[in-house]
C-alpha positions in Angstrom: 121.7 64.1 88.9 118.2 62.1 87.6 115.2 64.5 87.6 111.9 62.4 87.4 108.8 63.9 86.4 105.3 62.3 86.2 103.4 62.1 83.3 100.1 60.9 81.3 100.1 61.0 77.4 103.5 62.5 76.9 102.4 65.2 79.1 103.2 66.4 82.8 100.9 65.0 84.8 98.7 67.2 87.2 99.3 65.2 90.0 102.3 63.1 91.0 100.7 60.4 92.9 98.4 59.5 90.0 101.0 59.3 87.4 100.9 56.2 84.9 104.3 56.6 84.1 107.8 59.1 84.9 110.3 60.5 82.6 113.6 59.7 84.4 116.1 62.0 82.9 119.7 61.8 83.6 121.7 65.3 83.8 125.5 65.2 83.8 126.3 69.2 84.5 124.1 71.1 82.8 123.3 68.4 79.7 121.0 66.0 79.3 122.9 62.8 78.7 119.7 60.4 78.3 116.0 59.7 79.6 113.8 57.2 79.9 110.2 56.6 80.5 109.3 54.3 83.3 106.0 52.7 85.0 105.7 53.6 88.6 104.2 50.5 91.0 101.0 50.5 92.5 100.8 53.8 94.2 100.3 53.6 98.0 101.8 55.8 100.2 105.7 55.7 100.6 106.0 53.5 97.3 106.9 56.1 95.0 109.8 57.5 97.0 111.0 54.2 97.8 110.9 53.3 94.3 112.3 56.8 92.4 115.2 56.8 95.2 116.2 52.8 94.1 116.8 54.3 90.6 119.1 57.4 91.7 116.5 60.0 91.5 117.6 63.0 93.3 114.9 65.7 92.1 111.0 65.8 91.3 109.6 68.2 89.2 105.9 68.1 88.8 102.2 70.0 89.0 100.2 68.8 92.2 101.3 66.9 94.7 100.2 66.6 98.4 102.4 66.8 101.7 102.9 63.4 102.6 104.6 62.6 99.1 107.0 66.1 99.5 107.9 64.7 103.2 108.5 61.3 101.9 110.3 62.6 99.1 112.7 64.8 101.1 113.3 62.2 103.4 114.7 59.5 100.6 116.9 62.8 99.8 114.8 64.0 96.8 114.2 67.7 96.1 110.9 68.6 94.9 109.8 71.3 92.6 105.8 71.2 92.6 103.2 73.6 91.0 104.8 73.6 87.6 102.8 74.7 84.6 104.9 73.5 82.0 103.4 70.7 80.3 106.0 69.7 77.8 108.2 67.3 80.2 111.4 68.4 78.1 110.7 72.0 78.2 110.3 71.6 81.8 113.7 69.9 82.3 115.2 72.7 79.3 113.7 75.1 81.9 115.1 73.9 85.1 118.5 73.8 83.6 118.7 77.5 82.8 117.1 78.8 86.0 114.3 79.3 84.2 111.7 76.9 86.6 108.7 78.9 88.7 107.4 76.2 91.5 107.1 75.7 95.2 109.2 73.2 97.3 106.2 72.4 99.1 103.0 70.2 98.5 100.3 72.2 95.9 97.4 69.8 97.3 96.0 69.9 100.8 93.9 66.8 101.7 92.5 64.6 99.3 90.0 66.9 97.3 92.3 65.3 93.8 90.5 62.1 94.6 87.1 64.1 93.6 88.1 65.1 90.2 90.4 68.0 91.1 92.9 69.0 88.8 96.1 70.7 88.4 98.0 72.6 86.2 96.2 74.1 82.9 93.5 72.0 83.1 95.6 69.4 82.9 95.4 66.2 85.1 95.9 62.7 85.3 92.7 60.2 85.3 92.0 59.9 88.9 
């Protein structure tokens, strides 16, 4: 399994779509057999599905997101876990691993109120 998760100065980012760059982690059973940090293209919409599904990914974890990238997501066969507080990218995958992960499996933004400065998280988000 690869579990990708946006983030912004080594942090999760508070929303997916604004991301500057994913962790792609690899997970063979329950370990973590390697990771790497990759720049997303341009976003527009049905890019970063597209482009996350080309590199095997099969799970999202991440802080906001809105309900066009879940549907997009699902339909390139990639699970999303959104509304996650954990800002630590490793802890967060640590978490996942041990059943430990609180988040929805449904979009945490509604509209497009993240393009006005909304953030997510703990007052966390990416530039926007």
């Amino acid at each position: 399994m690869k579990i990708a998760l946006p983030i912004e100065n080594g942090q999760l980012c508070g929303h997916f779509g604004h991301a500057p760059q994913f962790a792609i982690v690899e997970i063979e059973g329950n370990t973590i057999k390697g990771s790497s940090i990759k720049t997303p293209p341009p976003h527009e919409p049905g890019v970063l599905p597209r482009w996350l599904k080309e590199m095997g990914v099969t799970k999202v974890i991440c802080g906001g997101i809105g309900a066009m990238a879940v549907e997009l997501l699902n339909k390139a066969g990639i699970h999303v876990t959104a509304g996650v507080n954990v800002q630590d990218p490793s802890k967060a995958v640590e978490a996942f691993l041990a059943g430990q992960i609180q988040g929805a499996s449904g979009p945490t933004c509604s509209g497009h109120e993240h393009e006005h400065g909304h953030g997510h998280g703990q007052g966390q988000g990416c530039a926007h």
